[in-house]
N, CA, C and O atoms as a GROMACS GRO file, in nm:
protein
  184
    1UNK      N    1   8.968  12.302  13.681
    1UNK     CA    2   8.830  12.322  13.722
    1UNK      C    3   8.805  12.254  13.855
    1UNK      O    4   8.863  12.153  13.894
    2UNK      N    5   8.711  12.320  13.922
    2UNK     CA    6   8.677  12.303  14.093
    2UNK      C    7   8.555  12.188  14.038
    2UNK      O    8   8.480  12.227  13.949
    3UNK      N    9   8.535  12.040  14.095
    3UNK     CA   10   8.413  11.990  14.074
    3UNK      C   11   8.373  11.967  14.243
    3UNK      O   12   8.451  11.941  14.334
    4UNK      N   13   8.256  11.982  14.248
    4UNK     CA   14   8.169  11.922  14.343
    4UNK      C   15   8.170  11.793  14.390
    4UNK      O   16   8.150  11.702  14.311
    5UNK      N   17   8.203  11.758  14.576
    5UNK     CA   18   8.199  11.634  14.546
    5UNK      C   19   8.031  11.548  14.541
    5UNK      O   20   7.925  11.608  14.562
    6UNK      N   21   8.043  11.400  14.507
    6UNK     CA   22   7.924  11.319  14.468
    6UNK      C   23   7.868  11.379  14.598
    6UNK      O   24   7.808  11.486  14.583
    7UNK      N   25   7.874  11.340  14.697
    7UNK     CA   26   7.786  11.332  14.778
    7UNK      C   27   7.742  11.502  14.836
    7UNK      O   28   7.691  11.516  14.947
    8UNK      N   29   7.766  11.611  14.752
    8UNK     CA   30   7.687  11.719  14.758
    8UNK      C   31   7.591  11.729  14.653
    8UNK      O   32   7.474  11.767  14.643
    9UNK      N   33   7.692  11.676  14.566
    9UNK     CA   34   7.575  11.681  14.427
    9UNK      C   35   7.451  11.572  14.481
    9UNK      O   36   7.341  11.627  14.496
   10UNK      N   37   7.457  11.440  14.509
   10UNK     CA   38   7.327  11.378  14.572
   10UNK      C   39   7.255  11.499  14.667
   10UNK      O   40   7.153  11.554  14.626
   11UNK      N   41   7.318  11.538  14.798
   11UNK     CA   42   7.221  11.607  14.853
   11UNK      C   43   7.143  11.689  14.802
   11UNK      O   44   7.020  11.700  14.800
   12UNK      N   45   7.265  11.774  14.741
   12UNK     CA   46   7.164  11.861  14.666
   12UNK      C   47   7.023  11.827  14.586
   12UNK      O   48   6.910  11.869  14.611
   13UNK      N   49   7.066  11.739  14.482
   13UNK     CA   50   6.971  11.702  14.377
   13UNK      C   51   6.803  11.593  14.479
   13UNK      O   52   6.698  11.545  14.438
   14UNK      N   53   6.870  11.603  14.618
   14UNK     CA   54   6.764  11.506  14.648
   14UNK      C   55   6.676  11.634  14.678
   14UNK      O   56   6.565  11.655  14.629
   15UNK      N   57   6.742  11.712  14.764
   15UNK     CA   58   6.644  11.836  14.825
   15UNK      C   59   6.557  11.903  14.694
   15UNK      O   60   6.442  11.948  14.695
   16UNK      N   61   6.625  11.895  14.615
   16UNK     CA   62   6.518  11.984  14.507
   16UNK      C   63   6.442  11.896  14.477
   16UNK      O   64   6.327  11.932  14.500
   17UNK      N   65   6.450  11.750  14.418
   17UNK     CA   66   6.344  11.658  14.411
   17UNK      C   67   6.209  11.653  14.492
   17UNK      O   68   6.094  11.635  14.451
   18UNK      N   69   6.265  11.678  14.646
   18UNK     CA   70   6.160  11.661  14.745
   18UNK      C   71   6.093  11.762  14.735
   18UNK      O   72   5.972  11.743  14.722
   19UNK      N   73   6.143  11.913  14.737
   19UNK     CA   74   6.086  12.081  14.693
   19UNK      C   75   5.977  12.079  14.608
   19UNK      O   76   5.863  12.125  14.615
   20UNK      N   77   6.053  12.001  14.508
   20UNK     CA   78   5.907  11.987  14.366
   20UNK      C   79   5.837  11.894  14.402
   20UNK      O   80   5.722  11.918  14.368
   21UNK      N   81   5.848  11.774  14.469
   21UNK     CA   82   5.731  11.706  14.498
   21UNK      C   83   5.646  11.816  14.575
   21UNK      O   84   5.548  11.866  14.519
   22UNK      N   85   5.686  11.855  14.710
   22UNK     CA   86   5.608  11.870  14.789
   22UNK      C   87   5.539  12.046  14.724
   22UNK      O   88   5.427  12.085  14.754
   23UNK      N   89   5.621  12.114  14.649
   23UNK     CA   90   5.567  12.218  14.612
   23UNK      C   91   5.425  12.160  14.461
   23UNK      O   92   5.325  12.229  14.476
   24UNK      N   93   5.415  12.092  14.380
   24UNK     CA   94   5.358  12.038  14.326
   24UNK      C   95   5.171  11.949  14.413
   24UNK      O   96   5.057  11.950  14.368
   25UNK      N   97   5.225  11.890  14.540
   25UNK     CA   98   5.147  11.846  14.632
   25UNK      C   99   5.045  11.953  14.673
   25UNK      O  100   4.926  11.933  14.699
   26UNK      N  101   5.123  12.088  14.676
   26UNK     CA  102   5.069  12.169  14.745
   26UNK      C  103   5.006  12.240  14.662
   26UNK      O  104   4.928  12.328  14.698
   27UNK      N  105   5.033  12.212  14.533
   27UNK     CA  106   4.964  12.294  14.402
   27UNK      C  107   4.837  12.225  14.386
   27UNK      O  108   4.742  12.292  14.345
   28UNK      N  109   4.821  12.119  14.408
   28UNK     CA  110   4.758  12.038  14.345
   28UNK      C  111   4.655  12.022  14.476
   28UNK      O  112   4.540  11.999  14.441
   29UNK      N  113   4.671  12.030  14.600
   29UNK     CA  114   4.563  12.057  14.693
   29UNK      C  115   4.495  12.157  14.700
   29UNK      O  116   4.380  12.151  14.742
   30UNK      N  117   4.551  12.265  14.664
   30UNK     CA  118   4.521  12.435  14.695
   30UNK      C  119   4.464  12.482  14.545
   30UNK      O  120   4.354  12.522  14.507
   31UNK      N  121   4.556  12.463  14.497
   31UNK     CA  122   4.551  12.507  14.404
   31UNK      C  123   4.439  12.514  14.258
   31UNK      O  124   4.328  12.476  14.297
   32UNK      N  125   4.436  12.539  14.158
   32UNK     CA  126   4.299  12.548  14.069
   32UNK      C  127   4.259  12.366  14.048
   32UNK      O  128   4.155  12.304  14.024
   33UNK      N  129   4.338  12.345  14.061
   33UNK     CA  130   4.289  12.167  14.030
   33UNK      C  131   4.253  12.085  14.123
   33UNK      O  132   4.247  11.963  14.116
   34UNK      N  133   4.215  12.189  14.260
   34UNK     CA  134   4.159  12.134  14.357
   34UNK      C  135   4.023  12.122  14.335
   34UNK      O  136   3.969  12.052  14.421
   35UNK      N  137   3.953  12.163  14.254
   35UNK     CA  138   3.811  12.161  14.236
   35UNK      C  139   3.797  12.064  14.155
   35UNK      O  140   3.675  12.047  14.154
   36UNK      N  141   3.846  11.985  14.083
   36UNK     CA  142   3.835  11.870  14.044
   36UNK      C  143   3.803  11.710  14.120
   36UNK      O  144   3.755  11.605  14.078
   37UNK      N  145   3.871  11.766  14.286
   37UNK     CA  146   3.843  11.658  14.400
   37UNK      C  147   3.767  11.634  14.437
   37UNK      O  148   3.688  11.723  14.468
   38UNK      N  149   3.734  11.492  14.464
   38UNK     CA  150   3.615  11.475  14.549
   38UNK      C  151   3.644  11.428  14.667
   38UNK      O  152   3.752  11.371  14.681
   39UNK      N  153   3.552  11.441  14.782
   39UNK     CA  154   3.536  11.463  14.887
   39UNK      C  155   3.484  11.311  14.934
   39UNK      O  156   3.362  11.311  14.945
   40UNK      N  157   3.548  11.173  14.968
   40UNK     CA  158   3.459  11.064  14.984
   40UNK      C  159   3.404  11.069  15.102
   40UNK      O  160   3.323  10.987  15.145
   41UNK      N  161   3.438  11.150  15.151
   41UNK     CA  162   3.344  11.117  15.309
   41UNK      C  163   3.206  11.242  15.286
   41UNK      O  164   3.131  11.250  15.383
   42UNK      N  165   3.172  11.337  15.158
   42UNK     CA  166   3.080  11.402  15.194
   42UNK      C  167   3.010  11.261  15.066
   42UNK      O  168   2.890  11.243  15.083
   43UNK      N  169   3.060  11.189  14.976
   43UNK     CA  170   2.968  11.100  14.967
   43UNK      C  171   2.878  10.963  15.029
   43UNK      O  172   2.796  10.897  14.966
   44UNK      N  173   2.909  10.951  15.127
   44UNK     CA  174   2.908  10.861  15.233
   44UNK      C  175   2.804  10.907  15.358
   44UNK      O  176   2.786  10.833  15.454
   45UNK      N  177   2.761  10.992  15.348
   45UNK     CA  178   2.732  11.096  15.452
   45UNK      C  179   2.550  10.953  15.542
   45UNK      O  180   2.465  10.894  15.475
   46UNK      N  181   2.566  10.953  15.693
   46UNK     CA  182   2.445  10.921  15.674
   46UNK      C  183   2.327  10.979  15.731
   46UNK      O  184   2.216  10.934  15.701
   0.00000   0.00000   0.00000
């Protein structure tokens, strides 16, 4: 059997880590659970 060496398997596994963070980030700004946010600077307003 062919194995992968460590240090592809790290790259790899880091890039998808970062993918789901940042795809998750982007869910979570945009997305339906953005209406849950609040806005501190429109509470502050003077």
């Amino acid at each position: 059997m062919n194995y992968m060496e460590p240090a592809t398997v790290l790259s790899i596994s880091i890039g998808v880590i970062v993918l789901a963070i940042t795809g998750f980030s982007v869910y979570t700004a945009f997305g339906p659970p953005s209406k849950q946010l609040a806005d501190p600077f429109d509470d502050h307003e003077d």
